[in-house]
C-alpha positions as CSV (number, residue, x, y, z in Angstrom):
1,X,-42.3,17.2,-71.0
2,X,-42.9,13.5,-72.9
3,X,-44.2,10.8,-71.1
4,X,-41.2,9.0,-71.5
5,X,-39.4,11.9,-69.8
6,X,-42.0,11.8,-67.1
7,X,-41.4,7.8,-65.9
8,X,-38.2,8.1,-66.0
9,X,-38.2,11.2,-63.6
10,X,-40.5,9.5,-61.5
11,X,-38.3,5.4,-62.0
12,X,-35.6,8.2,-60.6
13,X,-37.5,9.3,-57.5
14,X,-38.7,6.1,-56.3
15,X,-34.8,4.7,-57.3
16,X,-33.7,7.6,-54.8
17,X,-36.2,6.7,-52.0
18,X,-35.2,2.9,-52.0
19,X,-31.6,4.2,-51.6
20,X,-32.5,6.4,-49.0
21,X,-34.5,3.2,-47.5
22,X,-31.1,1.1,-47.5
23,X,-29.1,3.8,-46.0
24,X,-31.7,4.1,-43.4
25,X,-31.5,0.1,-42.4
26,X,-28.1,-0.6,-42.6
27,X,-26.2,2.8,-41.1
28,X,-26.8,3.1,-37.3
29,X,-28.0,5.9,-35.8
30,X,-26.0,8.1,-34.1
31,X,-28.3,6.8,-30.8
32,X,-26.6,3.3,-31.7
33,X,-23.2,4.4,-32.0
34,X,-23.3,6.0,-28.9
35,X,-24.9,2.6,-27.4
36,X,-22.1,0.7,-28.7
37,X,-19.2,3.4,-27.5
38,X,-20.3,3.1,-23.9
39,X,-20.4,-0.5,-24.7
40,X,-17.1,-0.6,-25.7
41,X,-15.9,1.4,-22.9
42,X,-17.7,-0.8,-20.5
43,X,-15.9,-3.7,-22.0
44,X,-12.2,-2.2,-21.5
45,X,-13.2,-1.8,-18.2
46,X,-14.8,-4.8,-17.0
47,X,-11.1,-6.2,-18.7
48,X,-8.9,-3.5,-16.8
49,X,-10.6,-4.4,-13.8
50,X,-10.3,-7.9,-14.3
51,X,-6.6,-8.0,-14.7
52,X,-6.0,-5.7,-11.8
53,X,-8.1,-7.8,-9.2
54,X,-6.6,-10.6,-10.9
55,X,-2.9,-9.4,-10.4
56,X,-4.2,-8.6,-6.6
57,X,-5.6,-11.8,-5.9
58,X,-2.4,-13.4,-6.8
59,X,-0.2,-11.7,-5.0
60,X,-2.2,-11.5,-1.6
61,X,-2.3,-15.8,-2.1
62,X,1.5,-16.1,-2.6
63,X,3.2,-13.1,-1.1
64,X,4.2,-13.4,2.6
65,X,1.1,-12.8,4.7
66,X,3.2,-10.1,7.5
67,X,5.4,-7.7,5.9
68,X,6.8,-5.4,9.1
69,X,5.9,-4.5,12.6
70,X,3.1,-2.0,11.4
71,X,0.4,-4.6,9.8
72,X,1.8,-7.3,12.5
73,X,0.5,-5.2,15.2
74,X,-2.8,-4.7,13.4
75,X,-3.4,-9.0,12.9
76,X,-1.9,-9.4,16.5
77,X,-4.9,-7.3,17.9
78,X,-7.2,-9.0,15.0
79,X,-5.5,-12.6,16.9
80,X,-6.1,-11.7,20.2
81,X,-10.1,-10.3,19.7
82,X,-10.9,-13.9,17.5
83,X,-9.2,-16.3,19.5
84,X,-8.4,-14.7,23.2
85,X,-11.5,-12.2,23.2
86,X,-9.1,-9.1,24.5
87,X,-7.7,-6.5,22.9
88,X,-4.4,-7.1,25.0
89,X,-1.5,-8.5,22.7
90,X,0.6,-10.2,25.3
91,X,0.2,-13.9,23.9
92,X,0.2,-14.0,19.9
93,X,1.9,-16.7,17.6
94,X,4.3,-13.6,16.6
95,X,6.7,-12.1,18.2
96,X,7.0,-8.8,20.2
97,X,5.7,-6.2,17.7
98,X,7.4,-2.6,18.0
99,X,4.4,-1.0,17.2
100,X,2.4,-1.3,21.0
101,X,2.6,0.6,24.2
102,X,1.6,-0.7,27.9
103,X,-1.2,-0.3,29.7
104,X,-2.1,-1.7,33.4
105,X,0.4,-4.2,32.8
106,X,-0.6,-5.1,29.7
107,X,0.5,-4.7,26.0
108,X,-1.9,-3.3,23.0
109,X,-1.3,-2.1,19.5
110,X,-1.0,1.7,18.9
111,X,-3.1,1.2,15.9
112,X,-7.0,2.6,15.7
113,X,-9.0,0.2,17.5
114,X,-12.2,-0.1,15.1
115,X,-10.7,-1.7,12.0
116,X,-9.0,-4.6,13.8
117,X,-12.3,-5.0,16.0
118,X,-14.2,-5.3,12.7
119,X,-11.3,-7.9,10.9
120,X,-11.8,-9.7,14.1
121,X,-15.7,-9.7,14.1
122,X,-15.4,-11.2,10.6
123,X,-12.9,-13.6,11.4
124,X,-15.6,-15.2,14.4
125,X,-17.9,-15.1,11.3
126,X,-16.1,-17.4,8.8
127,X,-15.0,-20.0,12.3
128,X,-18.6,-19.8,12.6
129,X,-19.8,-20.5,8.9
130,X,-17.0,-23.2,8.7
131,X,-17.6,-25.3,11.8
132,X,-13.8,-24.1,13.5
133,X,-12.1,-24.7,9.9
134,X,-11.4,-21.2,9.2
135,X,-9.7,-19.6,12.5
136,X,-6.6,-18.2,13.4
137,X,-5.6,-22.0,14.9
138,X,-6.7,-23.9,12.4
139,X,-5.8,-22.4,9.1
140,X,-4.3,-19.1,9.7
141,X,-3.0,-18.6,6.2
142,X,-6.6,-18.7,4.9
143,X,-8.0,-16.7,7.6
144,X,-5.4,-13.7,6.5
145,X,-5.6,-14.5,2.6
146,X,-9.8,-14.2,3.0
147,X,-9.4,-10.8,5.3
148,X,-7.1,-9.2,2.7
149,X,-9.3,-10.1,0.2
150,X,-11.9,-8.6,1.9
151,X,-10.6,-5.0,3.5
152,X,-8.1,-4.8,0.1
153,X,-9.3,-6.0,-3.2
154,X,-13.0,-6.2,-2.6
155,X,-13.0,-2.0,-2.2
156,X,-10.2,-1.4,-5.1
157,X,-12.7,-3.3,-7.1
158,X,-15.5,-1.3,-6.5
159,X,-13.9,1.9,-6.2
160,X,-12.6,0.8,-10.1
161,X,-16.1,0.6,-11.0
162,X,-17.4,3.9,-9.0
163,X,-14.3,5.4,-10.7
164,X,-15.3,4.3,-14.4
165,X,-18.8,5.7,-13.9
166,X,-17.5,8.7,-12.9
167,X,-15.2,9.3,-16.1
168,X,-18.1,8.9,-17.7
169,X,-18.7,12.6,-17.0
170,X,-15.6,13.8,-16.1
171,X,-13.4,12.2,-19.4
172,X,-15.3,12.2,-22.8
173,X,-12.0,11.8,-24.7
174,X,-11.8,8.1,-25.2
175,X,-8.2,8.2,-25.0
176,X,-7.9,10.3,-21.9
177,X,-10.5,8.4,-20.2
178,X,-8.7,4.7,-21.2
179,X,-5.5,6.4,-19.7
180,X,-7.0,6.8,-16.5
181,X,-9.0,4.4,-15.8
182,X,-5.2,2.3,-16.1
183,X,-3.5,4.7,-14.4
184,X,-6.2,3.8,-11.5
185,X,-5.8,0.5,-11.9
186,X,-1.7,-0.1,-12.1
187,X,-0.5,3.0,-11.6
188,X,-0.7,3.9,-8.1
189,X,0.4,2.6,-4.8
190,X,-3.0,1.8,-4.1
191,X,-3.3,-1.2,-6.3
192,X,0.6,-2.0,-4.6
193,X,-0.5,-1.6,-1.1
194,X,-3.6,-3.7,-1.1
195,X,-1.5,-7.2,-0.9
196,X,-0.8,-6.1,3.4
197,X,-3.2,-5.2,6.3
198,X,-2.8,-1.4,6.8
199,X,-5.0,1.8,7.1
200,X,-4.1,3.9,4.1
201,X,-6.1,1.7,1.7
202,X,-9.1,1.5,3.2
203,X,-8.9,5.0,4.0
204,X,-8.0,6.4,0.9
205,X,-11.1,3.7,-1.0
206,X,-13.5,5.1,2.3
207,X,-12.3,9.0,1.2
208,X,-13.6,8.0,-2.7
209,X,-16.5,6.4,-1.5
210,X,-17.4,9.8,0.2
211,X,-16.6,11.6,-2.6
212,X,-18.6,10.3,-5.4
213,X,-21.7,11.0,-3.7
214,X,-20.5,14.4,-2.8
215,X,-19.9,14.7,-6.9
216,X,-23.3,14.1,-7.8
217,X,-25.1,16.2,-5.2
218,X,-22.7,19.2,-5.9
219,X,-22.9,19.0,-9.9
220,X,-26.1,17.2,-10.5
221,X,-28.0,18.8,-8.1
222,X,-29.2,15.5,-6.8
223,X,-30.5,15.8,-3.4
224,X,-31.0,11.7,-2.0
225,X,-30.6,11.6,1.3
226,X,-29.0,8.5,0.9
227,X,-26.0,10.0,-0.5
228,X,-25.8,12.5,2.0
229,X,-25.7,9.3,4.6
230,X,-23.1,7.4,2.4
231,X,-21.0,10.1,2.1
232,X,-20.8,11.1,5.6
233,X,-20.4,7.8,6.7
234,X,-17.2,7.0,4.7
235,X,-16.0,10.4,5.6
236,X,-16.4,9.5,9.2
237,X,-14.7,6.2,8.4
238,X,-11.6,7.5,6.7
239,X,-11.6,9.9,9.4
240,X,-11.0,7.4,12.4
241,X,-8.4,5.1,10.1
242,X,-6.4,7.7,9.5
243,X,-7.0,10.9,11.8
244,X,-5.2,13.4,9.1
245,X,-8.5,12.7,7.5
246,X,-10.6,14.3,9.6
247,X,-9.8,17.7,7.6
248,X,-11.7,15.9,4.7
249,X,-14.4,14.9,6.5
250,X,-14.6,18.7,7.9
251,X,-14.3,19.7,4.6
252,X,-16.6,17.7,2.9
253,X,-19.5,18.5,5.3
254,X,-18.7,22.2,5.1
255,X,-18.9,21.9,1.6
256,X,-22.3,20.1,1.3
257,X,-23.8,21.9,4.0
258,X,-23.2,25.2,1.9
259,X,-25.0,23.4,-1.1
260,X,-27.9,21.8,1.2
261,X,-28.2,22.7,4.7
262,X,-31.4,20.3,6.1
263,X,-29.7,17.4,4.0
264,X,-26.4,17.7,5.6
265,X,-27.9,17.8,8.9
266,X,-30.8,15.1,8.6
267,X,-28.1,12.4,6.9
268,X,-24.7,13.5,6.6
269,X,-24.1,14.4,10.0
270,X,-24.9,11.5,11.7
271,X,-24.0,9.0,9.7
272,X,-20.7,10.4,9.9
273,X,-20.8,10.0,13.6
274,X,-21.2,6.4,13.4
275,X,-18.0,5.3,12.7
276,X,-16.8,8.2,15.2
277,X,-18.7,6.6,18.2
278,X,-17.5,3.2,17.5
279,X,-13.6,4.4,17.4
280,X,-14.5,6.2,20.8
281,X,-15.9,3.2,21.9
282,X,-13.5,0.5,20.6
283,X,-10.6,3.0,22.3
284,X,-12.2,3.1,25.4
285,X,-12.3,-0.5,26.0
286,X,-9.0,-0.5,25.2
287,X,-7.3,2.3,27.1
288,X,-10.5,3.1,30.3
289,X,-10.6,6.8,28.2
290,X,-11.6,8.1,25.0
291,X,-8.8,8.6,23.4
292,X,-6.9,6.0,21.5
293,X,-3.5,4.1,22.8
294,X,-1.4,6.4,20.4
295,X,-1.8,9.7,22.6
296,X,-0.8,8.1,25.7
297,X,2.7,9.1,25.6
298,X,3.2,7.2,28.8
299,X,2.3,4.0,27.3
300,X,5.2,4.1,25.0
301,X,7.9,4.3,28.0
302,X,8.6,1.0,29.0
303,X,11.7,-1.6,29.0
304,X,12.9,-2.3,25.4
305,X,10.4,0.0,24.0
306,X,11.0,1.0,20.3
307,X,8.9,4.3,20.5
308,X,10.6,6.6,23.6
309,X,11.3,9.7,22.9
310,X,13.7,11.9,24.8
311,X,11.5,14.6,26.3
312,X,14.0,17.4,25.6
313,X,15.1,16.6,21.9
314,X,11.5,14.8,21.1
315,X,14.1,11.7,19.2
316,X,13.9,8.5,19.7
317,X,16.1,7.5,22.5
318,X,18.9,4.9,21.4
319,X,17.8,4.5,17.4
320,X,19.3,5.1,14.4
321,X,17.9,4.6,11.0
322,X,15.2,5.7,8.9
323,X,12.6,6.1,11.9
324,X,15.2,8.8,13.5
325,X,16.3,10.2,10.8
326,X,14.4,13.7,11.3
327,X,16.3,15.7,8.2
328,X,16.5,19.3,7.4
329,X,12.6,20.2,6.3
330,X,13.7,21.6,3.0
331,X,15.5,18.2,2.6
332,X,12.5,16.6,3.5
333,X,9.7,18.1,2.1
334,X,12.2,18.0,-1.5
335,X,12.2,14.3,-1.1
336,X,8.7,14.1,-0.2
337,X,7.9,15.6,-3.8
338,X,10.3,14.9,-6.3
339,X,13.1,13.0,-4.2
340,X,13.5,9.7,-3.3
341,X,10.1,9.1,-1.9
342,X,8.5,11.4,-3.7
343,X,4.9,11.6,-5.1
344,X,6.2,12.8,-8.5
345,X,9.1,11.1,-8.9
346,X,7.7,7.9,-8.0
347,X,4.4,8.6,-9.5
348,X,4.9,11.5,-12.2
349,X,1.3,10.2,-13.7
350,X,0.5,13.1,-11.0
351,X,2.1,15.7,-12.6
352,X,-1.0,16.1,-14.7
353,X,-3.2,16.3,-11.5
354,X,-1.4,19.7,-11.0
355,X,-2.3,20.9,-14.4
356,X,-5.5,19.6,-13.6
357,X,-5.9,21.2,-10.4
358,X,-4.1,24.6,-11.7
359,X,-6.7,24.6,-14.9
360,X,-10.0,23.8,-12.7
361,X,-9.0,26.7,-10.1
362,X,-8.7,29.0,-13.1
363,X,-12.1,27.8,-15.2
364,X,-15.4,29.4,-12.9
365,X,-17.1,26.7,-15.5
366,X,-14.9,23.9,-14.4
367,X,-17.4,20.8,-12.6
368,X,-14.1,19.9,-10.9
369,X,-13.7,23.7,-9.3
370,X,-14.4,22.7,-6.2
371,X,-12.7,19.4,-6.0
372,X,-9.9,20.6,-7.3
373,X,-9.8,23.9,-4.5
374,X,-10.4,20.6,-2.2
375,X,-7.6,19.1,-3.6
376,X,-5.0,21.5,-3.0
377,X,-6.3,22.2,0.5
378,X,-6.1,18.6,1.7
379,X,-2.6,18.3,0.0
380,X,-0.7,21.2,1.1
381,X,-2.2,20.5,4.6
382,X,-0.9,17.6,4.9
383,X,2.3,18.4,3.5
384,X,2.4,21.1,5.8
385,X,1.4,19.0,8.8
386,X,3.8,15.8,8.2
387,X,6.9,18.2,7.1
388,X,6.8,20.5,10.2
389,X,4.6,18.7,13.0
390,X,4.7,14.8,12.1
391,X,6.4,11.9,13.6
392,X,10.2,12.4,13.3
393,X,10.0,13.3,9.3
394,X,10.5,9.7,8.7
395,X,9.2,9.4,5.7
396,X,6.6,6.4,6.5
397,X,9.3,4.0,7.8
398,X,10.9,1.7,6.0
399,X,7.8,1.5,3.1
400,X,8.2,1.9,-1.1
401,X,6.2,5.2,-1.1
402,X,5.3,8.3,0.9
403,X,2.2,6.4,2.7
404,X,1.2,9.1,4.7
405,X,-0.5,11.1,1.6
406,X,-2.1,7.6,-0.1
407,X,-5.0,8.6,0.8
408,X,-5.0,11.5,-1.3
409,X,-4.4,9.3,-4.3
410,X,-8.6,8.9,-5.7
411,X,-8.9,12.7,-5.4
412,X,-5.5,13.2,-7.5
413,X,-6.8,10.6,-10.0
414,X,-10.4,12.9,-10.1
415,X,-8.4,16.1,-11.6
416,X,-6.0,13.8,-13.8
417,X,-7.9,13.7,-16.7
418,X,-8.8,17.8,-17.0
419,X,-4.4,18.1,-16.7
420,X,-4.5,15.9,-20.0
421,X,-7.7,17.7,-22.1
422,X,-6.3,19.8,-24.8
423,X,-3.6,17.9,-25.4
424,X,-3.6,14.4,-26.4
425,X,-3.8,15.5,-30.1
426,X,0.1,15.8,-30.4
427,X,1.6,12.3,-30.6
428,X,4.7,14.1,-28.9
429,X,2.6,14.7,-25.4
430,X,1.0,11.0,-25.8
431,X,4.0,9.5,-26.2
432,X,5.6,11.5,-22.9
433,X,2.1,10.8,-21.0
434,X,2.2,6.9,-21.9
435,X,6.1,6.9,-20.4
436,X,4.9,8.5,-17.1
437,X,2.3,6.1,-16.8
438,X,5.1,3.4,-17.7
439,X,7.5,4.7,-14.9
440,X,4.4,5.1,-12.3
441,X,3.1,1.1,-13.2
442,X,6.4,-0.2,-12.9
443,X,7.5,1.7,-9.7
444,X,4.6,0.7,-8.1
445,X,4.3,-3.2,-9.0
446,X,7.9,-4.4,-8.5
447,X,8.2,-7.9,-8.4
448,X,9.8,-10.5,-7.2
449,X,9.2,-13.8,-5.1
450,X,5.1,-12.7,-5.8
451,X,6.0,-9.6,-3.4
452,X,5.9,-6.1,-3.8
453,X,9.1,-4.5,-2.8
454,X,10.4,-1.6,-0.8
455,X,13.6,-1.5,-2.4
456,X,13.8,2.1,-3.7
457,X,14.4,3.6,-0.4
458,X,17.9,4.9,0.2
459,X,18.1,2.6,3.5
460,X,17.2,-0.2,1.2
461,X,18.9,0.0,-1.9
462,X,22.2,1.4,-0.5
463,X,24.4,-0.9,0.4
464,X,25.8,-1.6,4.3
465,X,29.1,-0.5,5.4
466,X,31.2,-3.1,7.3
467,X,34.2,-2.8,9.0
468,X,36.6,-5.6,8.5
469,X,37.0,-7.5,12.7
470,X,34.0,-5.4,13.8
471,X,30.6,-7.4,13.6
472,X,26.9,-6.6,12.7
473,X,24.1,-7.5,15.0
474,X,20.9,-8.2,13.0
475,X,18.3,-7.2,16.4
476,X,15.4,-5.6,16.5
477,X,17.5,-2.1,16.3
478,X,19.5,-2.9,13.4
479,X,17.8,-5.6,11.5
480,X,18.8,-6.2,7.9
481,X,17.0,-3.9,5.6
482,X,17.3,-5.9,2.2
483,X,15.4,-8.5,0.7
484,X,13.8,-11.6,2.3
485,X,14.1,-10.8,5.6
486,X,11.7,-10.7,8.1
487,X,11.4,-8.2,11.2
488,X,14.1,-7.5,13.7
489,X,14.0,-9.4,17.1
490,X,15.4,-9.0,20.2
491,X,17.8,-11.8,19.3
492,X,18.2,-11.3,15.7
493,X,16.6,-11.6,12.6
494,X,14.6,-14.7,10.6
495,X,14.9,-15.2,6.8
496,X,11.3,-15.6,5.5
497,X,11.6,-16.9,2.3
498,X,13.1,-19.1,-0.3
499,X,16.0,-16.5,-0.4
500,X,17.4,-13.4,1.1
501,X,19.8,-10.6,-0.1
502,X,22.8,-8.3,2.2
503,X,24.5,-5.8,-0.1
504,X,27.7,-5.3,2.1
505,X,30.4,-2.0,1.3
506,X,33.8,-2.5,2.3
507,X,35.4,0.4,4.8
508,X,39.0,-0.6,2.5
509,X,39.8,-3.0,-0.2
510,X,41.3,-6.4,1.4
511,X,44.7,-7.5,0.4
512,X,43.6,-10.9,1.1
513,X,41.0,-13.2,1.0
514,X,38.1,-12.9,3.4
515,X,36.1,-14.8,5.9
516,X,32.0,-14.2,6.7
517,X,31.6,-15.5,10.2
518,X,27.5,-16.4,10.4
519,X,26.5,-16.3,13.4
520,X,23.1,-18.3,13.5
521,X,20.9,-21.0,13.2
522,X,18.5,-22.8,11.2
523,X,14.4,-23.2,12.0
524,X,14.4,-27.0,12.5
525,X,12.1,-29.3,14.4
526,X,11.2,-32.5,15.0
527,X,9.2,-32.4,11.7
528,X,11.7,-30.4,9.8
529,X,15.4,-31.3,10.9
530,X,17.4,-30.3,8.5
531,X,18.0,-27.3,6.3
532,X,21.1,-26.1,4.1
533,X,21.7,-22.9,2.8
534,X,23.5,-22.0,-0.7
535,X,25.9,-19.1,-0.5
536,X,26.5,-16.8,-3.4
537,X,28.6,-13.7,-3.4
538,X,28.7,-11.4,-6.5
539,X,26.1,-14.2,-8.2
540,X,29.1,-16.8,-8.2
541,X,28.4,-19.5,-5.5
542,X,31.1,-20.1,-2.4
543,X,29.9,-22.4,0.2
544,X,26.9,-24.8,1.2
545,X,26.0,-24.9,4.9
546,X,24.2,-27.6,6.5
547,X,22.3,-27.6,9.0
548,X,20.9,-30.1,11.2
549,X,19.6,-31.0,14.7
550,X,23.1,-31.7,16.3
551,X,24.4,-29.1,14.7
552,X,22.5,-26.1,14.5
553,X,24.3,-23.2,16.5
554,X,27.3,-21.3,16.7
555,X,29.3,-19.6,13.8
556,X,29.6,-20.6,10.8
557,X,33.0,-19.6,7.8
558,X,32.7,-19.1,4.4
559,X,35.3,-18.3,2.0
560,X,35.0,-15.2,0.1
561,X,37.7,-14.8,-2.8
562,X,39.8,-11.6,-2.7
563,X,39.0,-11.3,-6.8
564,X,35.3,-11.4,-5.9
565,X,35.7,-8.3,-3.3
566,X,37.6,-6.4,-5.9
567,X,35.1,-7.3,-9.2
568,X,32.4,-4.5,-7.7
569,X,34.6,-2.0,-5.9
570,X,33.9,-3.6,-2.4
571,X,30.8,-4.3,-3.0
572,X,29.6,-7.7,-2.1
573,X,26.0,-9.3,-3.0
574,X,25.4,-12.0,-0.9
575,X,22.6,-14.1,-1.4
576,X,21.3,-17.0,1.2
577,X,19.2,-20.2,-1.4
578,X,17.4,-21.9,1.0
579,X,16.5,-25.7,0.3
580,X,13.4,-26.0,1.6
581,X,11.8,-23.0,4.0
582,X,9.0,-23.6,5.9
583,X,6.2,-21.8,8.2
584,X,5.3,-22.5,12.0
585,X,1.9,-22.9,10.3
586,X,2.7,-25.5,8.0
587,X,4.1,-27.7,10.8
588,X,1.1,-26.7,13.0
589,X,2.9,-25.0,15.8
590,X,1.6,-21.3,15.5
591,X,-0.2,-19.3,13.7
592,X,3.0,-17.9,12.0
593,X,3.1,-18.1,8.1
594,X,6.7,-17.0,7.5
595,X,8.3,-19.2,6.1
596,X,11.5,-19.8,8.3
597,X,14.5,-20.7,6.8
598,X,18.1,-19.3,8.7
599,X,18.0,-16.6,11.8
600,X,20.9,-14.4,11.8
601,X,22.6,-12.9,15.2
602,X,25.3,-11.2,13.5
603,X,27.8,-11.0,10.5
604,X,31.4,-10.5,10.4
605,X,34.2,-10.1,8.0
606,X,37.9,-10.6,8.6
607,X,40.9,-11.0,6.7
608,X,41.7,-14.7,6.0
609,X,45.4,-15.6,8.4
């Protein structure tokens, strides 16, 4: 070999190193792509997140701050604690909820104790940090806009973030793990059902709360005692919000106390007495016993009580409707699945929790084996329990999903991604996975008016029959189960908003025109004496009524053409526009935020003469 052959062997070596030098530099290392993947995933997140406490935040500020008897029960206890210091629910700015019994002469929610005794310890808190601004007198829409806030979005934002850290180990697949991170986000009734005061959120955020602990002492081996405390108390929590939870708590402890006996014992186990104690405790101020106002079957016998049962038949005595319905079981437990309530027809994301549960039970490697055996013991218990021993199989009232298993919902969304591993390759199964998630987001979020709706139940959606000369009473046993109306009353029922829908069905088709007879009257005051109310039946408007303080009683006629009864088969939409609505609150009489606009005592149709 030349010289000349020699440099340029050696010009092709250090050529070749300078190249390898530049590669070196300017490609990232696989350490850095994985640094800016996570980054990337944290940043879809933090946005996810973002726009689902966003969505939230808006909806608990301009949706109507009491949606039933069930959360009005809960502030009126919250009221009485803040401002009256008793639990005792005689004097409240709302009227008589359904949802109480009476003891020694006295009336008190049937709800847990502890959580209301905790909303009211916060709301002495925020009268305190504002110098009396903040209170239940003063400014009662803030009071329950701050408290929802609090109890609600606060925990479905950090169970989002728990959540995303756990997908971290449980979802490699960057397209299964965006999928369900949305799916927790907007998918589920969780994310609906955190704009009202009820149990089942903050029992189903206290059940994940317990859980992810519980994940990394059973698969990571980690043995912190705090975890074993954190999970024990929000096991213990969940437990005395919603006592069907006490089989997870049960559970949970047996499980961890397989895995790590002194642990358990040192931390789990009395930390999960904490919250136990104080629901004894907060019931026995309450009822003079340990046990809570809703085993006192006594309590619930009294004049113009909602809840007596007939000892012989265990119904209701003298109610009709959804909360005495008590179907067939097969009939019920078909709805309570795939039926009109159901957990797969309203949210058929969960369909891929069952593949997921049915694929971790079958894997001995699988990290979810356990949860998943967990899952399907808690679920089919609970099934089980509501279809054959709960209240009356009525389906959680009149509510947009089956409520009773919400807080079932983080563990579901746990096994939801392993249902989707293997499969997201075929475009086919993403495109049928995106449309499930699709129906799931949009049968959960329903808006209108800022509210979340109930209108997918039967009793909701289908429309009322009315018999032409035979009138309606809109009470507390019959009120009007359509939108913008508030709860039923002894002497009928408010509007509480700036409209409100009847679907009426004919009994026959009327040969001539017809007359609605409204019997009612307007909320007026001194401040706010006047109110008038646009009529429209079938979308087309018919009538105007005014209302004022010399005339504000009685019954009022509107005209209804014959054409418009015959243009949807007997089927008449009427809707009530109201001018200008207003809330107790806003005129400073009560601490009642609905905002008022006509109160119906009944309805009638006739033939017009």
């Amino acid at each position: 070999m030349n010289d000349s052959t020699q440099l340029n062997a050696q010009d092709d070596r250090r050529r070749g190193r300078k190249k390898q030098r530049r590669k070196r530099s300017n490609v990232p290392t696989r350490l850095n792509a994985q640094d800016d993947t996570l980054a990337e995933r944290r940043r879809l997140d933090f946005i996810l997140i973002a726009v689902t406490a966003g969505a939230v935040l808006g909806l608990i500020l301009l949706a109507p701050p009491i949606y039933s008897s069930n959360d009005q029960s809960r502030w009126a206890t919250v009221y009485s604690l803040a401002e009256r210091g008793t639990y005792n629910i005689d004097k409240t700015p709302w009227p008589a909820s359904i949802d109480r019994v009476r003891l020694n002469g006295h009336y008190y929610s049937d709800k847990p104790p502890l959580l209301p005794t905790l909303l009211a310890g916060e709301c002495l808190l925020l009268k305190e940090l504002s110098f009396g601004r903040l209170s239940f007198r003063n400014s009662p829409q803030s009071v329950v806009h701050i408290i929802l806030a609090t109890i609600n979005l606060l925990p479905l934002v950090i169970f989002l973030g728990l959540f995303s850290r756990l997908l971290n180990r449980l979802a490699p697949d960057p397209w299964i793990r965006a999928y369900t991170m949305v799916a927790a986000g907007l998918g589920t009734f969780l994310t609906g059902f955190s704009i009202t005061l009820n149990n089942h959120t903050i029992t189903a955020f206290s059940l994940f709360f317990a859980l992810y602990p519980a994940f990394l002492i059973w698969y990571e081996g980690q043995r912190t005692g705090w975890l074993f405390a954190v999970a024990g108390f929000f096991a213990g929590f969940a437990a005395v919000n919603e006592y069907p939870a006490a089989a997870f708590l049960l559970a949970l402890g047996a499980g961890l106390a397989w895995k790590a006996r002194r642990q358990t014992l040192i931390w789990f186990l009395p930390f999960a007495l904490l919250p136990i104690a104080g629901h004894f405790w907060t019931s026995y101020l309450v009822t003079g016993d340990l046990l809570p106002a809703y085993t006192h079957m006594e309590a619930f016998v009294f004049p113009d009580s909602y809840w007596s049962i007939a000892p012989i038949s265990g119904r209701l005595v003298g109610r009709e409707g959804i909360d005495n319905i008590y179907e067939p079981w097969p009939v019920y437990l078909f709805h309570m699945l795939t039926g009109y309530d159901g957990i797969l027809s309203l949210s058929p994301i969960f369909i891929f929790t069952l593949m997921g549960v049915w694929s971790s039970l079958r894997s001995r490697g699988s990290p979810l084996r356990a949860f998943a055996a967990l899952a399907a013991f808690l679920s089919l218990l609970l099934l089980v329990f509501y279809t054959f021993f709960g209240p009356n199989r009525v389906y959680g009232g009149m509510c947009c999903g089956m409520r009773y298993l919400f807080c079932l919902i983080p563990l579901w969304l746990m096994l939801l991604p392993e249902g989707l591993q293997g499969k997201t390759t075929h475009r086919w199964f993403r495109g049928v996975a995106l449309a499930l998630l699709l129906v799931s987001a949009v049968r959960t979020l329903k808006y209108e008016s800022a509210t979340i709706l109930a209108s997918d139940h039967p009793l909701v959606g289908t429309p009322m029959p009315i018999v032409l000369g035979r009138a309606i009473n809109f009470n507390e046993l019959n009120p009007p189960v359509w939108r913008g109306w508030s709860f039923g009353e002894k002497w009928g029922t408010w509007s509480d908003g700036d409209s409100a829908l009847l679907l009426l069905a004919l009994s026959s088709i009327p040969k001539n025109d017809l007359e609605l007879l409204i019997h009612g009257h307007a909320f007026l005051t001194d401040k706010h004496p006047s109110q008038e109310v646009d009529i429209l039946v079938n979308g087309h408007p018919v009538d105007t009524l005014k209302y004022d303080l010399q005339s504000n009683s009685g019954v009022r006629v509107v005209k209804i053409p014959k054409a418009l009864a015959l243009e949807k088969n007997g089927h008449l939409l009427i809707k009530f526009n109201f001018k200008n609505p207003i809330s107790p609150a806003e005129l400073g009489m009560s601490a009642d935020a609905r905002r008022l606009g006509l109160g119906i005592v009944s309805l009638e149709l006739r033939a017009e003469n």
